[in-house]
C-alpha positions in Angstrom: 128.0 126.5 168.8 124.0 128.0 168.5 122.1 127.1 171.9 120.0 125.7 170.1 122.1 123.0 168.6 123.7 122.2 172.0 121.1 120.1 173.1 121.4 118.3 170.0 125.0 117.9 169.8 124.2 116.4 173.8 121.8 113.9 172.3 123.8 112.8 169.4 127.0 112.3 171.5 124.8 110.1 174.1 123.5 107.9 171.1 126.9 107.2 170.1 128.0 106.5 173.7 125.2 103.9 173.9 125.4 102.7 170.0 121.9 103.2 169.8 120.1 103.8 166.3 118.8 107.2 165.7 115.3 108.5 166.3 113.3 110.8 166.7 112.3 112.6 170.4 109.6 114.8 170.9 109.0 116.8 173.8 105.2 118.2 174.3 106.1 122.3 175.2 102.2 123.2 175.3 99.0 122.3 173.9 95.3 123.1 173.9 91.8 122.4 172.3 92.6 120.9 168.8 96.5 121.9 168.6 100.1 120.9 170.7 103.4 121.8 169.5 106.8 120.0 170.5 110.2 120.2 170.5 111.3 117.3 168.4 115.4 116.1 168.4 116.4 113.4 165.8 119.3 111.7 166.3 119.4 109.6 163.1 122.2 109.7 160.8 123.2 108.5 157.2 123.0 104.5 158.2 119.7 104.3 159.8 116.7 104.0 157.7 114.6 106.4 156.7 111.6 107.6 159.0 108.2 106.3 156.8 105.1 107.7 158.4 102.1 109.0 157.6 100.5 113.0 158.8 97.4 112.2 160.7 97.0 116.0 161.3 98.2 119.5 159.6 101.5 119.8 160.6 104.3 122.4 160.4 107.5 121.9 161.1 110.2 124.4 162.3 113.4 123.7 161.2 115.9 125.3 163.7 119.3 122.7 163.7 120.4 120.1 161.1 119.5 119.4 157.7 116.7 116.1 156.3 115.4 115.4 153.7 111.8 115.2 153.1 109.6 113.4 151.0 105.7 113.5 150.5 103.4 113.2 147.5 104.0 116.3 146.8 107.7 115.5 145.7 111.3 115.9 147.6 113.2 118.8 149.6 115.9 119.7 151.5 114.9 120.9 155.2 117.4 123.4 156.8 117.1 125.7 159.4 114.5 128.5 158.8 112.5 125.9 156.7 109.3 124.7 157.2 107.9 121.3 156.5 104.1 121.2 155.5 102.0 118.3 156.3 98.3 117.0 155.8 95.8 114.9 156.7 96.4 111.3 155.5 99.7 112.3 154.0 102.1 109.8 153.5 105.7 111.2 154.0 109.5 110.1 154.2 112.5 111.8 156.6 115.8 110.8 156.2 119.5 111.9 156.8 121.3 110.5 153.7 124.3 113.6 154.4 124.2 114.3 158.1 123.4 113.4 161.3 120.4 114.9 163.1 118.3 118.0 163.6 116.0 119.6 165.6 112.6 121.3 165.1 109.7 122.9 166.7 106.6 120.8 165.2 102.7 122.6 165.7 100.3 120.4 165.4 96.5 121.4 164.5 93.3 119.1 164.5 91.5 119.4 160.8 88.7 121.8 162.4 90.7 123.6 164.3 93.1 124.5 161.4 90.4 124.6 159.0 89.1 127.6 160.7 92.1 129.6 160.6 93.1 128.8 157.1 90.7 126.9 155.1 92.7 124.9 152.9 95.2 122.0 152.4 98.8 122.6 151.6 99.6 122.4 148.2 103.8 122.0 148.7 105.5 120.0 150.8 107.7 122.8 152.7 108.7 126.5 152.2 112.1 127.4 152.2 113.6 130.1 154.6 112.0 133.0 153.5 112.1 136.9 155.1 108.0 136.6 156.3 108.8 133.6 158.2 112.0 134.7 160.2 110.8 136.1 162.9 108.3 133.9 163.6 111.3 130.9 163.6 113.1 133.5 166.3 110.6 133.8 168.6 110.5 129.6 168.7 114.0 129.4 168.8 114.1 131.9 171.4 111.6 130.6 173.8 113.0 126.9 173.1 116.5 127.8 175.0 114.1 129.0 178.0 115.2 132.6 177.3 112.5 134.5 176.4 108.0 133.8 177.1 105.8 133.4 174.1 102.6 132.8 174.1 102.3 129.5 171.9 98.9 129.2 170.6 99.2 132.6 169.3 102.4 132.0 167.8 100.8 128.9 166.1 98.0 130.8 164.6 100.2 133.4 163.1 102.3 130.6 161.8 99.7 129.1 160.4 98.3 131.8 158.3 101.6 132.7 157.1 102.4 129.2 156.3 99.1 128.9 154.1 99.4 132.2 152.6 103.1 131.7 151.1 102.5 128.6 149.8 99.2 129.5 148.1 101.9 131.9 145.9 105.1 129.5 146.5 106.3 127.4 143.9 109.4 124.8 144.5 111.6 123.5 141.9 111.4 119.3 141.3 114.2 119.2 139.3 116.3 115.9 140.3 119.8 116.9 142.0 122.8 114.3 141.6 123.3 112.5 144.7 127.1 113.6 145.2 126.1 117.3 144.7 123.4 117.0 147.2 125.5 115.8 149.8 128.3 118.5 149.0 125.5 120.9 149.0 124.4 119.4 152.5 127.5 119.1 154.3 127.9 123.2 153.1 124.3 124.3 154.5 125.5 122.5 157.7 128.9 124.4 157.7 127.0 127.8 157.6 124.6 127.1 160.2 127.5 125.7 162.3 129.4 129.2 161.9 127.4 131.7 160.0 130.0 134.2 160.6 132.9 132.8 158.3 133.7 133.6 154.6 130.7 133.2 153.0 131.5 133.9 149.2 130.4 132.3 146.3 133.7 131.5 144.8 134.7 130.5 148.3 131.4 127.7 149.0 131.7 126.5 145.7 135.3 125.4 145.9 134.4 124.1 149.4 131.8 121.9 148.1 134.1 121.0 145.1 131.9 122.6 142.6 132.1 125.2 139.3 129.8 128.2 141.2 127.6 128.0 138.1 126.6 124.3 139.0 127.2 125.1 142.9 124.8 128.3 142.7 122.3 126.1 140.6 122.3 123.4 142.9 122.1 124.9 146.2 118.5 127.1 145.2 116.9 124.2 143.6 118.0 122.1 147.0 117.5 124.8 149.5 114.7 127.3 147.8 117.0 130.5 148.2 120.3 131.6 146.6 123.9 131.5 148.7 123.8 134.7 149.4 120.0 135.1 150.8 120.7 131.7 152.9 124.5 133.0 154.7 122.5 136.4 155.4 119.2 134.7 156.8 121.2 132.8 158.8 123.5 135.3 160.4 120.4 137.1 161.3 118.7 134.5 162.8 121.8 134.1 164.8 121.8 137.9 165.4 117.9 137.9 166.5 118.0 135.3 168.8 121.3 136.8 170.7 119.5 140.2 171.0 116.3 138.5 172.1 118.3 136.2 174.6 121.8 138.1 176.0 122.6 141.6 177.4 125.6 143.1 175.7 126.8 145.7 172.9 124.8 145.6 169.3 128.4 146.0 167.6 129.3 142.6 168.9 126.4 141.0 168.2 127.0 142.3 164.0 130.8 141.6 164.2 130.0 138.0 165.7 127.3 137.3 163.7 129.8 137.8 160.1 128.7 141.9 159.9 131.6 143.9 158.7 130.3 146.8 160.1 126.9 147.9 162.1 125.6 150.3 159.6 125.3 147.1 156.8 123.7 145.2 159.9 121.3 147.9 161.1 120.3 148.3 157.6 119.7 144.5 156.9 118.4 143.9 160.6 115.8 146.2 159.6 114.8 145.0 156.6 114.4 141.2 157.5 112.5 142.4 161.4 111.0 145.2 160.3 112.9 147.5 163.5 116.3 148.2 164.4 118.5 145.8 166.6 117.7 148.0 169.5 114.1 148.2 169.2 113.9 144.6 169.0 116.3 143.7 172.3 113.3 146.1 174.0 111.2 144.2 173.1 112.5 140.9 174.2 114.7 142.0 177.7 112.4 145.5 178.2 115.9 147.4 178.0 118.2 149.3 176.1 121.2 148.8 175.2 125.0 150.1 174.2 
């Protein structure tokens, strides 16, 4: 299992120990003049109600573990890992786990003014899905959440910010209503990847999983997620990959082989393209080494 879903597996397991109902846990990790940002576990499941609350601030939310759903007035989404959840002033919104239990996000907070001045305008979707400009900005959280690696938050929360506004200035999401049954089976397979990003990852092979034709499988999974199959498993695998390099000492060619790479010239090609440097450039950067 990810680091960072062992914290939440901890927290889950302890709910269930105690009965308890789910909820959600946030834990301040810095803040200044007109912006925080918190880790934030939610241990709700399928049979507690659904989280109904209202954005007093801009808010964007991380997605790093679990799957929710989110709902705003700006219509309905599926938040998985490399996600971000949008938020404004006044908002109403809705989280709920209707096909899973829990997840876990790095949440940035800004005060109107404060945000105003680095972006200058509202959000006009309610998330953005896991997208290639917003990966390494997710490692670097994910990465400094475990406690293995500094960051300097505030600037990390600016640069999310204009991202965040830019994208979704030129982002559109598809509103097109998705059969209850399919979502779940759709769900419970973005879970499965997340939980092992390294195993067969086909299209033939998730649709049959999820008990799906691939047409109606391939369909379903981009309106629900925002990306195809494919660009999900890979994203995924190289978060994994990133946040090893950023966090472990050890060989590059077990990192790719771990991480579902069949061989280290495809993943030093696609490490490249998603970072922007090659495996070893970027474990210098984050342990100030090489490496084998």
């Amino acid at each position: 299992m990810a680091k960072i879903a062992v914290e939440l597996e901890r927290a889950m397991t302890h709910r269930r120990a105690r009965g308890e109902t789910g909820r959600a846990t946030p834990r301040t990790i810095a803040a200044g003049d007109g912006w925080s940002v918190a880790d934030v576990i939610c241990t709700s499941g399928p049979h507690d109600r659904s989280f109904e609350e209202r954005h007093t601030v801009y808010s964007i939310a991380m997605v790093l573990s679990g799957t929710f759903q989110y709902r705003s007035t700006f219509g309905r989404g599926l938040m998985a890992p490399g996600a971000l959840m949008l938020g404004n002033p006044g908002q109403p919104y809705e989280c709920g786990h209707e096909h899973g239990e829990g997840d876990r996000c790095v949440v940035f907070w800004y005060a109107p003014e404060y945000f105003e001045r680095l972006a200058g305008a509202d959000f006009n979707i309610l998330r953005l899905p896991p997208l290639r400009a917003l990966t390494s900005l997710v490692v670097r959280a994910e990465a400094a959440v475990i406690g293995a690696a500094d960051v300097a938050w505030e600037e990390l929360g600016v640069a999310l910010a204009a991202r965040a506004t830019a994208l979704a200035a030129d982002h559109t999401s598809d509103q097109t209503a998705v059969p209850l049954r399919a979502e779940g089976s759709v769900t419970r397979i973005v879970r499965a990847i997340d939980d092992r990003p390294d195993t067969e990852s086909s299209l033939a092979a998730l649709a049959r999983e999820s008990r799906l034709s691939p047409y109606h499988f391939l369909r379903t999974f981009e309106r629900l997620t925002g990306v195809t199959p494919h660009q999900y498993v890979l994203r995924a695998r190289l978060r994994a990959a990133a946040t090893r390099l950023a966090t472990e000492a050890g060989r590059v060619i077990d990192v790719a082989l771990d991480s579902g790479f069949g061989d280290v010239s495809n993943f030093n090609r696609a490490f490249r393209t998603e970072f922007g440097i090659n495996p070893r450039a970027y474990r210098k950067c984050y342990l100030g080494e090489s490496s084998p």
